[in-house]
VOVOPA-255344 format. One record per residue (C-alpha): residue number from 0; residue in one letter; chain; x, y negated, z negated. Coordinates in nm, 3 decimals. Example, Ala and Ser with C-alpha at 12.3 -4.5 7.8 and 13.67 -1.06 7.14 Angstrom:
<atoms>
<atom><k>0</k><r>A</r><c>A</c><px>1.230</px><py>0.450</py><pz>-0.780</pz></atom>
<atom><k>1</k><r>S</r><c>A</c><px>1.367</px><py>0.106</py><pz>-0.714</pz></atom>
</atoms>
This chain:
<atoms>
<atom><k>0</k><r>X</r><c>A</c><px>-0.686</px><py>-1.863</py><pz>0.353</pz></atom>
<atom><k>1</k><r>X</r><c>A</c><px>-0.839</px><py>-1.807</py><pz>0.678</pz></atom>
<atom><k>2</k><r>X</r><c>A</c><px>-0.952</px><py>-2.089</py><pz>0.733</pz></atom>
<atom><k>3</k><r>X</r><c>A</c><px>-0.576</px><py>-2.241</py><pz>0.676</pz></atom>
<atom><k>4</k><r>X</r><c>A</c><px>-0.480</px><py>-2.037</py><pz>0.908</pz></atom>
<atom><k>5</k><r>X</r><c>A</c><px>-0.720</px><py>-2.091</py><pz>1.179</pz></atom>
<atom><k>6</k><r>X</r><c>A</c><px>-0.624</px><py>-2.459</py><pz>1.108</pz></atom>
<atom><k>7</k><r>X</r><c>A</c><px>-0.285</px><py>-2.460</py><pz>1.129</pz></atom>
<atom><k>8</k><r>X</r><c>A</c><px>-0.301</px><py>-2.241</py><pz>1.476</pz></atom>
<atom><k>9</k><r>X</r><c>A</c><px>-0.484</px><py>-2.467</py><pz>1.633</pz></atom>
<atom><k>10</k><r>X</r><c>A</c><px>-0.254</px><py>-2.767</py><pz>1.512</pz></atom>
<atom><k>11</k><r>X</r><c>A</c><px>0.032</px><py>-2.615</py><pz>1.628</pz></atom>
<atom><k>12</k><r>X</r><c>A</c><px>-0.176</px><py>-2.542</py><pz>1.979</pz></atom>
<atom><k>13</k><r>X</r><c>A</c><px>-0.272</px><py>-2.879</py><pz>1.994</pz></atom>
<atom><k>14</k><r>X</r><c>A</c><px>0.040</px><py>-3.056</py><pz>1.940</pz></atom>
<atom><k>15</k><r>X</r><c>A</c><px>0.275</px><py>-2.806</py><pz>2.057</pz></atom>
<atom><k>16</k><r>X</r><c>A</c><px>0.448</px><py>-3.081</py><pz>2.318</pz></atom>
<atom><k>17</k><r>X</r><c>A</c><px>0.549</px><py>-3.284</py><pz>2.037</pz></atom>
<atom><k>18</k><r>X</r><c>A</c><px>0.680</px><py>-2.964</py><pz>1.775</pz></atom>
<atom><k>19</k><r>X</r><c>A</c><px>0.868</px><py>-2.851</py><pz>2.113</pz></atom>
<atom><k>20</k><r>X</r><c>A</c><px>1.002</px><py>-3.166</py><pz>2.211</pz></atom>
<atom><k>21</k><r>X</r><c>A</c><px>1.189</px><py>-3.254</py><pz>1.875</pz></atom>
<atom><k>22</k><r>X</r><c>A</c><px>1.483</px><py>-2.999</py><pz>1.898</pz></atom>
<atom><k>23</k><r>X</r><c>A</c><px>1.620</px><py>-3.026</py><pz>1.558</pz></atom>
<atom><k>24</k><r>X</r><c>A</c><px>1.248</px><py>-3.002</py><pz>1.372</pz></atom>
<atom><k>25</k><r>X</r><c>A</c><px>1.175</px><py>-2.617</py><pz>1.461</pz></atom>
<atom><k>26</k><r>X</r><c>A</c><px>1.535</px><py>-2.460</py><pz>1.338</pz></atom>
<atom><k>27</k><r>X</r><c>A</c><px>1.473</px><py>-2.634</py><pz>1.031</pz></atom>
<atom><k>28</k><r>X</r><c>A</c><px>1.120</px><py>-2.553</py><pz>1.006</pz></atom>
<atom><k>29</k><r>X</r><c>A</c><px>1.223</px><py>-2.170</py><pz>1.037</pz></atom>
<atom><k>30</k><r>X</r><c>A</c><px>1.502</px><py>-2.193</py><pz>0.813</pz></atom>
<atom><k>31</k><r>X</r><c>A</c><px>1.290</px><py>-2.342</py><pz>0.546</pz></atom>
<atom><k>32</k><r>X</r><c>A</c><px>0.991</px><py>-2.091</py><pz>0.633</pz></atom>
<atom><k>33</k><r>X</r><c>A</c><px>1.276</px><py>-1.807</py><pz>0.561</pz></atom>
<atom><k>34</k><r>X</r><c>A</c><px>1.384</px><py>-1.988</py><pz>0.273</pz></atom>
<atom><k>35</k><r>X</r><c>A</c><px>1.055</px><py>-2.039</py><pz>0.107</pz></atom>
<atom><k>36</k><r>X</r><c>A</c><px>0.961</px><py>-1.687</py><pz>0.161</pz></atom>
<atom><k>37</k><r>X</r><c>A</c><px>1.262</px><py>-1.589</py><pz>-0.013</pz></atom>
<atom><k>38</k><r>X</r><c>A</c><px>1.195</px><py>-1.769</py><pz>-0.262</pz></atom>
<atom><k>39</k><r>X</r><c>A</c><px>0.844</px><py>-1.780</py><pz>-0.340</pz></atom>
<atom><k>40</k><r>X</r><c>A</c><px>0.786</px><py>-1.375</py><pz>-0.212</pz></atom>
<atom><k>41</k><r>X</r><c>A</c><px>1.058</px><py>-1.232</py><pz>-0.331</pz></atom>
<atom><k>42</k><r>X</r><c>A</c><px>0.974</px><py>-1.085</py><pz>-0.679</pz></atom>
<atom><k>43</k><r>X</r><c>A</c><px>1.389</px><py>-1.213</py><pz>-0.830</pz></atom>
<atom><k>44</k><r>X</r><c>A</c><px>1.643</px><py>-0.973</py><pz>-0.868</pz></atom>
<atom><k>45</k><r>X</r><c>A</c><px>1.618</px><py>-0.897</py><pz>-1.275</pz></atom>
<atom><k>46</k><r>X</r><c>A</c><px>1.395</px><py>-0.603</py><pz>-1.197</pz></atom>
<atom><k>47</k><r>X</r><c>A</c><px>1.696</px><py>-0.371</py><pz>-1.113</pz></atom>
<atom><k>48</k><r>X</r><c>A</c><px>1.485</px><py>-0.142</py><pz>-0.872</pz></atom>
<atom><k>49</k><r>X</r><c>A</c><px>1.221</px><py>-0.110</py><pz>-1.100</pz></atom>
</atoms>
């Protein structure tokens, strides 16, 4: 997992002209980073605060 991460930092250091100069790709990269999170992280809602 670290090692993803260490990765993916330096991508986005790397090619951080191009990720900057598409202005529709990093709203839509958030959205679906908040969306998958929901998703995948969120444990559902049939617990009912258990």
């Amino acid at each position: 997992m670290v090692l993803l991460a260490v990765a993916a930092v330096l991508l986005v250091f790397d090619h951080w002209t191009h990720i900057a100069d598409s202005s529709l790709l990093l709203p839509v990269a958030l959205l679906a980073g908040c969306l998958g999170m929901h998703f995948f992280m969120h444990d559902g809602h049939e617990k009912g605060g258990k």
